[in-house]
N, C-alpha and C positions, 0 to 999 in steps of 0.2 A: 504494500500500500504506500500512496506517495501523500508528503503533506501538502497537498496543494491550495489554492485560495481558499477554496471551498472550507477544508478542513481547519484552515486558519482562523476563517471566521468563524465557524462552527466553536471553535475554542474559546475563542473571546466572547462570544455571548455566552457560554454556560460559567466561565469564569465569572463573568459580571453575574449573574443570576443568583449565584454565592454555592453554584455545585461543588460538591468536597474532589479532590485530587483523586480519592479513590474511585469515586463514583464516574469521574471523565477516561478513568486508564481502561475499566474493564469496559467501558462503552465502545472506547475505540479497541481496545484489542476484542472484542467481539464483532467491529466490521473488519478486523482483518491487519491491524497492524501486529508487530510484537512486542510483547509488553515492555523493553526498553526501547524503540521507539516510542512508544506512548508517554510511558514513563518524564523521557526526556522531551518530550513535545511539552507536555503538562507542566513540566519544572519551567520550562523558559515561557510559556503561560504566564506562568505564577509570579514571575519576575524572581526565580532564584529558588522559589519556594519547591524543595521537596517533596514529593509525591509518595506515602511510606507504599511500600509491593505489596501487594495483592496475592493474598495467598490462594492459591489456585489445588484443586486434589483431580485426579483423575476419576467420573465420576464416583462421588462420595457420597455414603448410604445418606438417606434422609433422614434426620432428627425431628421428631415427634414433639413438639414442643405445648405449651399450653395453647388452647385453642382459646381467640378472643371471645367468641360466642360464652354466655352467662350459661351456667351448669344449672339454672333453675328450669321445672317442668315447664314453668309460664313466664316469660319474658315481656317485661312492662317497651314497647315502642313507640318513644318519642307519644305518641296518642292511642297507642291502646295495644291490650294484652296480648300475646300471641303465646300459644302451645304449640311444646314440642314434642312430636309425632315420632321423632325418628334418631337416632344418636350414631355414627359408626365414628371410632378411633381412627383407623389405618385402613382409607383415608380419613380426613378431619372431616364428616358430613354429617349435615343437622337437617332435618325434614319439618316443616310449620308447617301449621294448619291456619287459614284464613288472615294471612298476613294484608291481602285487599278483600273487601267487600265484594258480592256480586255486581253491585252496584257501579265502583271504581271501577272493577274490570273492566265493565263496557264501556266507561267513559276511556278509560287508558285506548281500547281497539277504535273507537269511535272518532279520537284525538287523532290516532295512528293512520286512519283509511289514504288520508290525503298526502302522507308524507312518504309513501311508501317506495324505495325504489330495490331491486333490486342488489342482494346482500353481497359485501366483497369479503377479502379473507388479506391479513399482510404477507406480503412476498417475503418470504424467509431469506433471500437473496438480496435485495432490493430496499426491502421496508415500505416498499409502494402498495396502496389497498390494490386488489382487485377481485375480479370476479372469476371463482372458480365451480368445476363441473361437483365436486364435494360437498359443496355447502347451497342447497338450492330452496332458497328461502329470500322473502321480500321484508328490509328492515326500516327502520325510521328512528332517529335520536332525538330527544328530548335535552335542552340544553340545562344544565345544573339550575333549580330555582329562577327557570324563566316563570312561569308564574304560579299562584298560590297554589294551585292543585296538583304540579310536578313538586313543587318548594315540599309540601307535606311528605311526598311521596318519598322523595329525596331524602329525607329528615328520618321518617319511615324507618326506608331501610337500611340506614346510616347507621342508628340506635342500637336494631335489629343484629346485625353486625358486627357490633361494636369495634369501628371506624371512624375517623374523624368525616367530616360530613364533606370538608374542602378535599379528602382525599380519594373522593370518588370521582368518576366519568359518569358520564350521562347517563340518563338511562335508555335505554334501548328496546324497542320494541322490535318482533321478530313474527312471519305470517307463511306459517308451510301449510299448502294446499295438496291434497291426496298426491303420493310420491314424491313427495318433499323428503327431502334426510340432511343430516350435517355430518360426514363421516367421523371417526375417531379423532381428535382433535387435543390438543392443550389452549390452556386461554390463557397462560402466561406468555413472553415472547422467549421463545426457545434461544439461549446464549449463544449455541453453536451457529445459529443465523447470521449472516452478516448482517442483515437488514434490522435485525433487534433493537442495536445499538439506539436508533433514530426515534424509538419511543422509553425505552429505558430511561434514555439522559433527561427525557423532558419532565417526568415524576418518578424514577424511578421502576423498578418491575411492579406487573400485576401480583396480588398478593393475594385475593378471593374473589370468589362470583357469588351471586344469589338468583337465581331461575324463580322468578314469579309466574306461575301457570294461569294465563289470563281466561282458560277456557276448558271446558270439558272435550275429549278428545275424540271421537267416534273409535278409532281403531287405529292400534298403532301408536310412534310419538314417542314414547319412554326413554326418558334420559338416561344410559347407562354407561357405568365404566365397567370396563371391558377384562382390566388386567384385576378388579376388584370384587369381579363377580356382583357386581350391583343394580338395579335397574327399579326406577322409578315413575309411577306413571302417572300424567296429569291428572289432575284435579283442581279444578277454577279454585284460587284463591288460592293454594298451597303457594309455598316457595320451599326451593330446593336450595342451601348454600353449603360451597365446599371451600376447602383452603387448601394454597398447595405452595406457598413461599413461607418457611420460617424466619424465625427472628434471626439469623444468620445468613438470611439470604439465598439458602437449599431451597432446590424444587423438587414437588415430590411428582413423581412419575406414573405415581397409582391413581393419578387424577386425567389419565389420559380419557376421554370418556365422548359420548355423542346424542345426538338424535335421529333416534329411530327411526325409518321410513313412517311416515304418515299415510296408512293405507285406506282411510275414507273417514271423509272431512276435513277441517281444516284444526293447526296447531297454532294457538296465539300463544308466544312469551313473552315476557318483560325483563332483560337481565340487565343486574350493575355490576361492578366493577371498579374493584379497590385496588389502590397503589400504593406504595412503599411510599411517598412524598407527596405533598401538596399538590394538584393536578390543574 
C-alpha cells in the first residue's frame, strides 16, 4: 500500500477528530499496509507522537465477557417493561417479547413503504455498499432522532441494550417478499477486509444488533446461526439481540448467522446497530 494524498488526508482528519494512534494503525493495517508502515505514518501524524503496537494473535479464541444486557427477567426500557423470553451464553443472545407495540409496528412498515430501495451489503474489498445476489431484501434508514416517534424508538432500544444512545446507527428497516433470504453473514466489519478499515475508523467496530420482528411471518424467515445451532422465528413485536465484539475488541464467530428464505408472505424487520464509539 502506498501513502498517497488520499491516505494523507485520510490521516489528518481522524487525527483532528481526537482518534487514538491505536485505533488509526489497525484501520490502516486492515486496508493493507504493514503495521510499521502504519505505525510510522501515524507517529509523523502525530507530530512525533508514538503510536504504542498493537498486539495482534493469530486468530485468538473469543472471551466471553459480561454481556451488557440487565440479567433481570423484565427489563425496564427507557418507557416501558420488556421480558425476557430467551437467554443463550455462547453466543451472547437474548430473545424479548413485545419490545414494539402492534400498533408501532405498523407505523414503523407504514413510515418504511416510501423509502424503500433496494438492500446493498459492504464490499469486503473496497468498503463500497453494494448490491448483492445474497442478500435480496428492500431497506430504508431512519436517521438517529429525526423525529419524536424514531427519537422514542431510538431511546427504546438504546436502554434495551444497554448502549449509549449517540452510539448507535440508524435504525433500519428491512422488507423480504416470498424468496427473499440474507445468506450467512456477520454484521460486524470483518478485519481481514481491506474495505473495513473505512467504517471502523469513523466509530469504531460494530459491537451488537437487535432484530425487531415488525410482523408475523406466513412461512419461513427464521433468523439462524448456523455454527450455533440456533434458529428463531418471527413474531410481530419480539426482538432478537446478539453481541459479538468484547470489551477487548475479539469477534466472536459463533455469531455468523442469516435469514431464512421467506417462503410465502412477506418478512418486515427493524434492526440497530451498536458501535465501539460515538457514531
Amino acid at each position: 500500500m502506498k501513502l498517497d494524498n488520499d491516505w494523507q488526508h485520510w490521516l489528518a482528519e481522524n487525527v483532528e477528530r481526537g482518534c487514538t494512534a491505536e485505533t488509526i494503525v489497525t484501520a490502516m493495517v486492515g486496508a493493507g499496509f504493514t503495521e510499521s508502515a502504519a505505525e510510522a505514518a501515524v507517529k509523523r501524524a502525530l507530530g512525533g507522537e508514538t503510536a504504542q503496537p498493537v498486539a495482534r494473535e493469530a486468530n485468538p479464541a473469543y472471551t466471553y465477557d459480561g454481556c451488557p444486557v440487565s440479567e433481570d427477567n423484565v427489563i425496564h426500557a427507557h418507557d416501558r417493561d420488556v421480558r425476557v423470553l430467551l437467554r443463550v451464553k455462547q453466543p451472547q443472545v437474548v430473545l424479548f417479547a413485545d419490545v414494539l407495540s402492534a400498533d408501532e409496528c405498523d407505523q414503523v412498515i407504514e413510515r418504511s413503504r416510501h423509502r424503500l430501495k433496494r438492500s446493498t451489503t459492504v464490499n469486503g474489498e473496497t468498503g463500497v455498499d453494494e448490491v448483492i445476489p445474497n442478500r435480496t431484501s428492500e431497506g430504508a434508514v431512519f436517521q438517529r432522532g429525526e423525529d419524536t416517534f424514531i427519537d422514542l424508538l431510538d431511546r427504546r432500544t438504546s436502554a434495551l441494550m444497554n448502549w449509549p444512545l449517540d452510539h448507535g446507527e440508524g435504525l433500519q428497516t428491512l422488507r423480504y417478499t416470498a424468496g427473499g433470504e440474507y445468506r450467512p453473514h456477520f454484521d460486524y466489519f470483518p478485519p481481514e477486509d481491506a474495505g473495513s478499515w473505512q467504517h471502523v475508523a469513523v466509530a469504531g467496530q460494530r459491537v451488537s444488533t437487535l432484530i425487531v420482528y415488525l410482523n408475523d411471518v406466513e412461512a419461513g424467515g427464521a433468523t439462524s446461526f448456523p455454527e450455533a445451532g440456533l434458529s428463531v422465528t418471527p413474531k410481530k413485536g419480539d426482538a432478537l439481540y446478539f453481541r459479538y465484539c468484547n470489551t477487548a475488541g475479539q469477534l466472536d464467530p459463533l455469531t455468523r448467522h442469516c435469514g431464512e428464505l421467506v417462503t410465502s408472505g412477506e418478512k418486515w424487520i427493524m434492526t440497530k446497530w451498536m458501535r465501539q464509539r460515538r457514531f
